[in-house]
FISEBA-662486 format. One record per residue (C-alpha): residue number from 1; x negated, y, z; residue in one letter. Coordinates in Angstrom, 2 decimals, decimal comma. Each point is the difference from the previous one (the first is absolute). Layout:
<lumzas>
{lumza NUM; {X; Y; Z}; 'A'}
...
</lumzas>
This chain:
<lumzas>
{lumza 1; {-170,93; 23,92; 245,01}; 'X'}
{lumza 2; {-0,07; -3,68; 0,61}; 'X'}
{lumza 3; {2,09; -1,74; -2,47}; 'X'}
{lumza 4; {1,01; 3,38; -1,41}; 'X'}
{lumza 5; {0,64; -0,07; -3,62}; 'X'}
{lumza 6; {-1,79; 2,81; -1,93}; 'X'}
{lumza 7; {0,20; 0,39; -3,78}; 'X'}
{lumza 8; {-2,65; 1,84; -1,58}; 'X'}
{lumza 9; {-0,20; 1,76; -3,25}; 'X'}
{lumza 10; {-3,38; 0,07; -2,08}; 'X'}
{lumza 11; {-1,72; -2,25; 2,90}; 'X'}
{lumza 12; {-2,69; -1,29; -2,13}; 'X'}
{lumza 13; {-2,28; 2,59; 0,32}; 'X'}
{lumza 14; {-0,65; 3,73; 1,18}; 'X'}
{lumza 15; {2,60; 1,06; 2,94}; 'X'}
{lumza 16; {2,44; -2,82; -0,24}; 'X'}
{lumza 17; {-2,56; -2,51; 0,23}; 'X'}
{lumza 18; {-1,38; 1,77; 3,17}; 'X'}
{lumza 19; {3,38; 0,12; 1,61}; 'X'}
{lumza 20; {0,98; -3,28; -0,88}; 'X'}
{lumza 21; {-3,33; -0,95; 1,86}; 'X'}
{lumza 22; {0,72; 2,05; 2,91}; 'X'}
{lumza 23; {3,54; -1,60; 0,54}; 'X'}
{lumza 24; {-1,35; -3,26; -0,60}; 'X'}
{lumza 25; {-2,05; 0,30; 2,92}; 'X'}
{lumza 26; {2,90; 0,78; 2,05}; 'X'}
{lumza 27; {1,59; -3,14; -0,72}; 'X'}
{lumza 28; {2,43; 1,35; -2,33}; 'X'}
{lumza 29; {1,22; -2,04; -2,87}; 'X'}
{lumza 30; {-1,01; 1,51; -3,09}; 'X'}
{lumza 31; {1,91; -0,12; -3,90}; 'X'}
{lumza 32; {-2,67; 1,78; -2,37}; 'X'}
{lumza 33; {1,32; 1,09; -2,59}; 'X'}
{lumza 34; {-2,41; 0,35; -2,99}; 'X'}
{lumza 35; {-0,10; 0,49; -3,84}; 'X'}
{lumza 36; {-2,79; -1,71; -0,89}; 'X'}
{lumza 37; {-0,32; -3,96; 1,56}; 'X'}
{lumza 38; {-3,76; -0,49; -0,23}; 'X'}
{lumza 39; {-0,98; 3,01; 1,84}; 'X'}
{lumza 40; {2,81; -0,59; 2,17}; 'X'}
{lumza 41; {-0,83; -3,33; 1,04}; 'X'}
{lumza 42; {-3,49; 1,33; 0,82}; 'X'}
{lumza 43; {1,72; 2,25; 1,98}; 'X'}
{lumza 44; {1,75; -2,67; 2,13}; 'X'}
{lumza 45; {-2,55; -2,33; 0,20}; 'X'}
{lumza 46; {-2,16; 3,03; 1,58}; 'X'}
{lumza 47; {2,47; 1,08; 2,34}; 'X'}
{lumza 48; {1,26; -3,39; 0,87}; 'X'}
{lumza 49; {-3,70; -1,12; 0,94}; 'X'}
{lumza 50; {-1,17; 3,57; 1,83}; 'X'}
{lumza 51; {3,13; -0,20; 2,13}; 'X'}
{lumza 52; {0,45; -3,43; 0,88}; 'X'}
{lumza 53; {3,85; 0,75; -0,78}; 'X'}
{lumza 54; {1,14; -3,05; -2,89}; 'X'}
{lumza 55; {3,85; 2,04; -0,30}; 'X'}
{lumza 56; {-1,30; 1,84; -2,70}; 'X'}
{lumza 57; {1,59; -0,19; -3,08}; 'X'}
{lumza 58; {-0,52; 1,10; -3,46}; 'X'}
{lumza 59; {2,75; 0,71; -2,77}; 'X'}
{lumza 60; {-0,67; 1,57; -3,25}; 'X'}
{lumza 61; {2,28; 2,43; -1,33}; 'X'}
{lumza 62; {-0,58; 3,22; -2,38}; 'X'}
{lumza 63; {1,54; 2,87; 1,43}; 'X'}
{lumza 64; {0,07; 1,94; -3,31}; 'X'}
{lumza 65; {2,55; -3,15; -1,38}; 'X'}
{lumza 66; {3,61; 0,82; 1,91}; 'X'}
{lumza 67; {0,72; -3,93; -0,81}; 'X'}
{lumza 68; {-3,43; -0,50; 1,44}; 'X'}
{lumza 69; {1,49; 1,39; 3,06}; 'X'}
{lumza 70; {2,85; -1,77; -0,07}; 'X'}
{lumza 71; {-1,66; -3,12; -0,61}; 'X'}
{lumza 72; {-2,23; 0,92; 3,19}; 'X'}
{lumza 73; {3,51; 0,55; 2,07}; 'X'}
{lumza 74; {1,27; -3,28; -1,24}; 'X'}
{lumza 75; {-2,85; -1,92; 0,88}; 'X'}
{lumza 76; {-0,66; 1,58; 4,19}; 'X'}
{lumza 77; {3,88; -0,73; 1,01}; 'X'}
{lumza 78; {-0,89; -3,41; -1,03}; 'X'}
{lumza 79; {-3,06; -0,38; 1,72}; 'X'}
{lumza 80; {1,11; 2,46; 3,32}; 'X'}
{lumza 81; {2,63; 0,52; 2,22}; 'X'}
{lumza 82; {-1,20; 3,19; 1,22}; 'X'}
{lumza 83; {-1,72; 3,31; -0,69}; 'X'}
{lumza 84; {-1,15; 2,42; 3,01}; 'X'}
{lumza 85; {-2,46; 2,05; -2,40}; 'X'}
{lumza 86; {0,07; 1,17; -2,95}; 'X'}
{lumza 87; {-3,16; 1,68; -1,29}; 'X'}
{lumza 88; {0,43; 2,05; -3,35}; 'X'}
{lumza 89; {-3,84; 0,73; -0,69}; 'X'}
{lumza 90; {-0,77; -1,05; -3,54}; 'X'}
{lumza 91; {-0,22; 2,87; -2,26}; 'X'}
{lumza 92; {-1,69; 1,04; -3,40}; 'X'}
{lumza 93; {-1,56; 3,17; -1,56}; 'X'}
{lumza 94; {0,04; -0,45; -3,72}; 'X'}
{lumza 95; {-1,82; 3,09; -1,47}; 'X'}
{lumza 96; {1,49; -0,45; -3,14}; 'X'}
{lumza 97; {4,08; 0,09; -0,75}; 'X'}
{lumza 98; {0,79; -3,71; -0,54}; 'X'}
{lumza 99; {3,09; -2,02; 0,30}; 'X'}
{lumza 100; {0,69; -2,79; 2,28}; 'X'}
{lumza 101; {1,67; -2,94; -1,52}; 'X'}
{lumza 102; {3,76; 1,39; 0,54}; 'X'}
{lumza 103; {-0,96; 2,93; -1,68}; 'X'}
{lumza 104; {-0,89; 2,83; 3,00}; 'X'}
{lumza 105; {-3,05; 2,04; 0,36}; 'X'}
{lumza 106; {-2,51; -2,08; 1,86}; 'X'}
{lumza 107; {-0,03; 2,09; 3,23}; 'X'}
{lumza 108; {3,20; 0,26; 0,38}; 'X'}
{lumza 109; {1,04; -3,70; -0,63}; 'X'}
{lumza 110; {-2,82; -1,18; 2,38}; 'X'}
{lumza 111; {-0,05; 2,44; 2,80}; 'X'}
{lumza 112; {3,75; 1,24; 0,13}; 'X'}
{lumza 113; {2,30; -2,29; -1,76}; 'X'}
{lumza 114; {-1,71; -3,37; 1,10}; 'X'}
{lumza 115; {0,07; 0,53; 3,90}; 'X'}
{lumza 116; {3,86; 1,48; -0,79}; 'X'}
{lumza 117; {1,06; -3,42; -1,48}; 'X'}
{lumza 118; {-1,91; -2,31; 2,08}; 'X'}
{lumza 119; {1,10; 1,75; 3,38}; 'X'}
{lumza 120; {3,32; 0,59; -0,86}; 'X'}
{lumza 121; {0,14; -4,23; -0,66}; 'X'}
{lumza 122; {-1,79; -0,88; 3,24}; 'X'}
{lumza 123; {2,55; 1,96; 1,97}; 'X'}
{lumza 124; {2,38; -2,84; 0,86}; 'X'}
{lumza 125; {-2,55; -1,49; 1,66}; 'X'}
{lumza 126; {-2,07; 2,58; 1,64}; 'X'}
{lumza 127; {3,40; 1,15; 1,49}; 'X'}
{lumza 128; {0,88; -4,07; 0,98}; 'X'}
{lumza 129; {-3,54; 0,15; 1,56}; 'X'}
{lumza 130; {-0,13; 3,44; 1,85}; 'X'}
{lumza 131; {-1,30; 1,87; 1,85}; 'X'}
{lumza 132; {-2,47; 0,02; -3,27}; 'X'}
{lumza 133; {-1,86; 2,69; -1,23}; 'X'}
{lumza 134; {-0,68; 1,56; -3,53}; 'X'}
{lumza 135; {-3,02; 1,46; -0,66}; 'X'}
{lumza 136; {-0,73; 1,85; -3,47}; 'X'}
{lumza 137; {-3,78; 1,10; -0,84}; 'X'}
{lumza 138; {0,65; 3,21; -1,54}; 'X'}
{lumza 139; {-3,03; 2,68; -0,93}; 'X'}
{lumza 140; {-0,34; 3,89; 1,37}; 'X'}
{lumza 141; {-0,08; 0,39; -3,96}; 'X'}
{lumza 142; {3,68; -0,03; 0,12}; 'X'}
{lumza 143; {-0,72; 3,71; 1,92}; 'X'}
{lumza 144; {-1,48; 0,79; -3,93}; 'X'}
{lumza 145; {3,62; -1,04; -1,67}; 'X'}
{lumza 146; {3,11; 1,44; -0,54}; 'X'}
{lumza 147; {3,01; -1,87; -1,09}; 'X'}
{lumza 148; {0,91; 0,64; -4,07}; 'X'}
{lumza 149; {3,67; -2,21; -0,64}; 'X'}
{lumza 150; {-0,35; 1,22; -3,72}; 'X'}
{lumza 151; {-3,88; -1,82; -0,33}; 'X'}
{lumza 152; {-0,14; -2,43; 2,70}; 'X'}
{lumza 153; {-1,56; -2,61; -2,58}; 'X'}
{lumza 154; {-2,39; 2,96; -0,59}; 'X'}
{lumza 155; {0,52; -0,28; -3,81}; 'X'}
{lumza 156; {0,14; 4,44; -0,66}; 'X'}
{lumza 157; {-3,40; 0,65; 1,52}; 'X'}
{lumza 158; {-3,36; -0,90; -0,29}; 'X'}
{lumza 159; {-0,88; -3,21; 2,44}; 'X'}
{lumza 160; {-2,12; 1,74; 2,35}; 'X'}
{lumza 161; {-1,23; -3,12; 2,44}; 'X'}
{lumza 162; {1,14; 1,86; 3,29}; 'X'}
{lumza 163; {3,10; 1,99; -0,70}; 'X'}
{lumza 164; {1,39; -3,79; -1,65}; 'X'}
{lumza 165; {-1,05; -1,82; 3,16}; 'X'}
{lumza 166; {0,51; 2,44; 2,56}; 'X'}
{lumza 167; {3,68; 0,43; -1,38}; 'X'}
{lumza 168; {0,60; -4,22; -0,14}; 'X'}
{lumza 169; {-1,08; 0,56; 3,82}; 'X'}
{lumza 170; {2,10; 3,06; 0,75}; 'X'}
{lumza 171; {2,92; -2,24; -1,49}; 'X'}
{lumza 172; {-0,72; -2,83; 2,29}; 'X'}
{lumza 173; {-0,25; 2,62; 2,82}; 'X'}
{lumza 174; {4,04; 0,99; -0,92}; 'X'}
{lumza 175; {1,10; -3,67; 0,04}; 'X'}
{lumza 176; {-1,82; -0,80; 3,25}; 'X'}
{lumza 177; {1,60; 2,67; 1,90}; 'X'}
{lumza 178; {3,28; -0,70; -1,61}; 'X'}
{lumza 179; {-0,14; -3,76; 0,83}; 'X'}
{lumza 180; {-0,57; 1,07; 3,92}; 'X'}
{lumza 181; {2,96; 1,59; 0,00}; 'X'}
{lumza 182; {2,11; -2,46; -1,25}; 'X'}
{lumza 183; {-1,91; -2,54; 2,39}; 'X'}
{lumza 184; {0,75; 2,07; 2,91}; 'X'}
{lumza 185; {0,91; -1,96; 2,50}; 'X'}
{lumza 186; {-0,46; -3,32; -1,53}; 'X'}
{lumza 187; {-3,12; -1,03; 1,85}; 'X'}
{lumza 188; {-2,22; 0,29; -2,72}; 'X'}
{lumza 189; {-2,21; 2,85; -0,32}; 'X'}
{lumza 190; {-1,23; 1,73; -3,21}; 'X'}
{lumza 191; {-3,57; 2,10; 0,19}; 'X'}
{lumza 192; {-2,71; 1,31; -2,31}; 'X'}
{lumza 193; {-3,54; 0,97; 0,15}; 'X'}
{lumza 194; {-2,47; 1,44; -1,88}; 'X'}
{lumza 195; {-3,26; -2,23; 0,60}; 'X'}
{lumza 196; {-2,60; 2,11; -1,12}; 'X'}
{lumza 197; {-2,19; 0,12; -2,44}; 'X'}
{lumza 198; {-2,08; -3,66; -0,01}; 'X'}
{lumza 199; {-1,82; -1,60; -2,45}; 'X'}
{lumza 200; {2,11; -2,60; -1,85}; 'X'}
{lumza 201; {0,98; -0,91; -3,51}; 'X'}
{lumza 202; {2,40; 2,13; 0,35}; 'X'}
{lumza 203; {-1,78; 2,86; -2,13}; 'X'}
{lumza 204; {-1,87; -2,48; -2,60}; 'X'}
{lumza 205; {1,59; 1,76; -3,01}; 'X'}
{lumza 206; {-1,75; 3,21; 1,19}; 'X'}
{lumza 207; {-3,51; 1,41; -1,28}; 'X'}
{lumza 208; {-3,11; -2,01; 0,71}; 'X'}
{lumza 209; {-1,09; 3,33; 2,07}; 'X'}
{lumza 210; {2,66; 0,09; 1,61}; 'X'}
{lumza 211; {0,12; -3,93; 1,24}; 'X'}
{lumza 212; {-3,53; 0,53; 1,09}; 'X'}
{lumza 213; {1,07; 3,02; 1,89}; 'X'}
{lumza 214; {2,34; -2,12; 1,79}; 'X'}
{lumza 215; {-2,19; -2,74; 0,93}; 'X'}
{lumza 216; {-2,72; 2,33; 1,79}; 'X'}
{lumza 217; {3,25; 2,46; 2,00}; 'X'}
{lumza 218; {3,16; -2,14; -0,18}; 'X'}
{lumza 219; {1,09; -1,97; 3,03}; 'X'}
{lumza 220; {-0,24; -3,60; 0,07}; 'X'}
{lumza 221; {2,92; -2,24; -0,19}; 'X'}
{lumza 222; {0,40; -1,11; 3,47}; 'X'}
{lumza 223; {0,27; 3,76; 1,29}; 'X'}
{lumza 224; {2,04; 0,57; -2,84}; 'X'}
{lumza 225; {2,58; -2,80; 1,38}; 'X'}
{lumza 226; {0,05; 0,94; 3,48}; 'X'}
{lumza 227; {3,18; 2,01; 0,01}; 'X'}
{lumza 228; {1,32; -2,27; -2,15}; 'X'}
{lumza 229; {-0,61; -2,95; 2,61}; 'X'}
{lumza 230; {1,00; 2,77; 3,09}; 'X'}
{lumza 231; {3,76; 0,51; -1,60}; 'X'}
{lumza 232; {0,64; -3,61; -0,30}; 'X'}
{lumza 233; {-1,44; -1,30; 3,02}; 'X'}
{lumza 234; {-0,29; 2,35; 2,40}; 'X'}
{lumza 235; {2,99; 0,40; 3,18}; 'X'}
{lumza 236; {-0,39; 3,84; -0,15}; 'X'}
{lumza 237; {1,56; 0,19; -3,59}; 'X'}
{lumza 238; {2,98; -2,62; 1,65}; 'X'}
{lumza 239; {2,79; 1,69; -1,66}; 'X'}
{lumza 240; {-1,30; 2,92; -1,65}; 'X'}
{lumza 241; {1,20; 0,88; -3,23}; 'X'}
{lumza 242; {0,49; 2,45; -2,86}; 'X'}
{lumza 243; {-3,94; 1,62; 0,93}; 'X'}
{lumza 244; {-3,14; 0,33; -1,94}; 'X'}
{lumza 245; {-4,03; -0,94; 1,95}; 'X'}
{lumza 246; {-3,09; 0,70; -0,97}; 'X'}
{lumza 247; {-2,80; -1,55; 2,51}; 'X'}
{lumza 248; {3,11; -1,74; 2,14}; 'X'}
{lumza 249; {1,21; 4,03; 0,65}; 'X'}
{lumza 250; {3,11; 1,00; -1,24}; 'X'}
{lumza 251; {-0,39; 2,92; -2,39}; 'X'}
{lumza 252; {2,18; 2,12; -2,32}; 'X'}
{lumza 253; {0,50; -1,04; -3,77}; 'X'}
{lumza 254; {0,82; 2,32; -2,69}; 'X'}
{lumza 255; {2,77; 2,49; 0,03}; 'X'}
{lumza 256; {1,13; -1,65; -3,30}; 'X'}
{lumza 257; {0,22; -3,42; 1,90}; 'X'}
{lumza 258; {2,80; 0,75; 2,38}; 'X'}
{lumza 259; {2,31; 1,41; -3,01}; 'X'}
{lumza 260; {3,33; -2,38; 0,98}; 'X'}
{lumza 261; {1,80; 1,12; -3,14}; 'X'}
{lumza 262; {-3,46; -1,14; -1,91}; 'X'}
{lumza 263; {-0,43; -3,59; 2,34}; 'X'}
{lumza 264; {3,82; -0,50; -1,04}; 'X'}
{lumza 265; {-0,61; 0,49; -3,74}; 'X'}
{lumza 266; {-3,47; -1,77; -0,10}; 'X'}
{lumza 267; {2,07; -2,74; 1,58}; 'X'}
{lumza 268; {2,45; -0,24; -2,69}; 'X'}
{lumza 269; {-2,00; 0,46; -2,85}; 'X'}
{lumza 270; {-2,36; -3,46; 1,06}; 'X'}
{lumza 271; {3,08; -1,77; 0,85}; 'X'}
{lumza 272; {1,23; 0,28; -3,32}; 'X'}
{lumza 273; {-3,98; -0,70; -1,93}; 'X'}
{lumza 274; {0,12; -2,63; 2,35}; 'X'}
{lumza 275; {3,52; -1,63; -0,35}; 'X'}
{lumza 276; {1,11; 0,04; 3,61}; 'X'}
{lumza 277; {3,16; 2,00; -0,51}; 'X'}
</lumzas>
């Protein structure tokens, strides 16, 4: 991974922060890309000083904010030539139905919509840069989902935590395979994984029971981030694409997931909340 540029999604803490480590200590160049500046620069200055690697970087974006996003784009083709990994970990679970600032149902905006937009405008130059590699941190929840086109903003039913989130995932899961086939043969690879079930601040909207249940069972970070770290490092995923791991093992996803005729319409419906038509 030496001088190997990796951007990372939600790197300040949790699994992004532990992969952004564990590339770091390969030597790879590292872009985190983080909401919030002060934890993020914590972040960096821990990473930067437990590694002994000084090419990481930190840039602040919202992911919930599609001019955010484009902001972010903007500001990395100025800074970089190159991009050989992209890492789409960040990812929310708002237990309540709220808004992001362009107007979509949290979970949706953050954990479909966001890496949508922000991989579709890195493309240029993960193509330019190949062979690169995609990886997208999806969740087994998206096995819980089923695709509704008449409620994807899940505005006609009652916001139940895991059917909202595990359908924002299930969506990400059409897109993914989708973008592998279009990048067939391109040299740049497009995977997913479910990491497991680790103990992050991922679930801090959830019951106090329920947070404490994950602190004593849950997985820590750093095995959470393992096959996260395998599919964008490793030589044995060199030009692998279109498949779904779980503990670096290729496994089935949902039936749901490998709908084509769904993956085509999921794709057209964010291009056009996103503006990329």
């Amino acid at each position: 991974m030496e001088d190997k540029v990796c951007i990372i999604t939600g790197a300040n803490s949790g699994i992004g922060k532990a992969t952004a480590f564990g590339l770091a200590k390969m030597n790879a160049v590292v872009i985190m890309l983080c909401r919030n500046k002060e934890t993020g620069e914590d972040a960096q200055k821990e990473i930067i000083s437990e590694s002994g690697n000084k090419n990481v970087d930190l840039l602040i974006c919202d992911l919930s904010s599609q001019k955010q996003i484009r902001s972010f784009v903007d500001e990395f083709k100025q800074k970089y030539q190159n991009l050989h990994v992209l890492i789409n970990n960040a990812g929310v679970m708002a237990a309540k139905r709220k808004l992001s600032v362009d107007g979509f149902e949290m979970n949706f905006a953050v954990n479909h919509l966001a890496p949508f937009l922000l991989t579709n405008l890195l493309l240029d130059v993960l193509r330019k840069s190949s062979p690169s590699r995609i990886v997208n941190v999806s969740s087994g929840s998206h096995k819980m989902a089923k695709i509704d086109f008449d409620d994807l903003q899940s505005e006609k039913k009652k916001h139940r935590l895991f059917r909202v989130y595990g359908k924002s995932k299930l969506a990400f899961m059409l897109f993914s395979y989708e973008l592998s086939r279009m990048l067939d043969g391109t040299g740049v690879t497009v995977n997913t994984l479910h990491p497991g079930v680790a103990n992050t601040n991922l679930g801090r909207e959830m019951s106090k029971i329920g947070q404490g249940f994950g602190k004593l069972f849950f997985k820590s970070p750093e095995k959470g981030a393992e096959t996260s770290i395998y599919l964008a490092s490793s030589p044995e995923v060199e030009g692998i694409t279109g498949k779904y791991y779980i503990k670096n093992q290729q496994k089935d996803s949902s039936k749901e997931s490998y709908n084509i005729e769904d993956a085509r319409r999921i794709w057209e419906i964010s291009s056009r909340l996103t503006n990329l038509e």
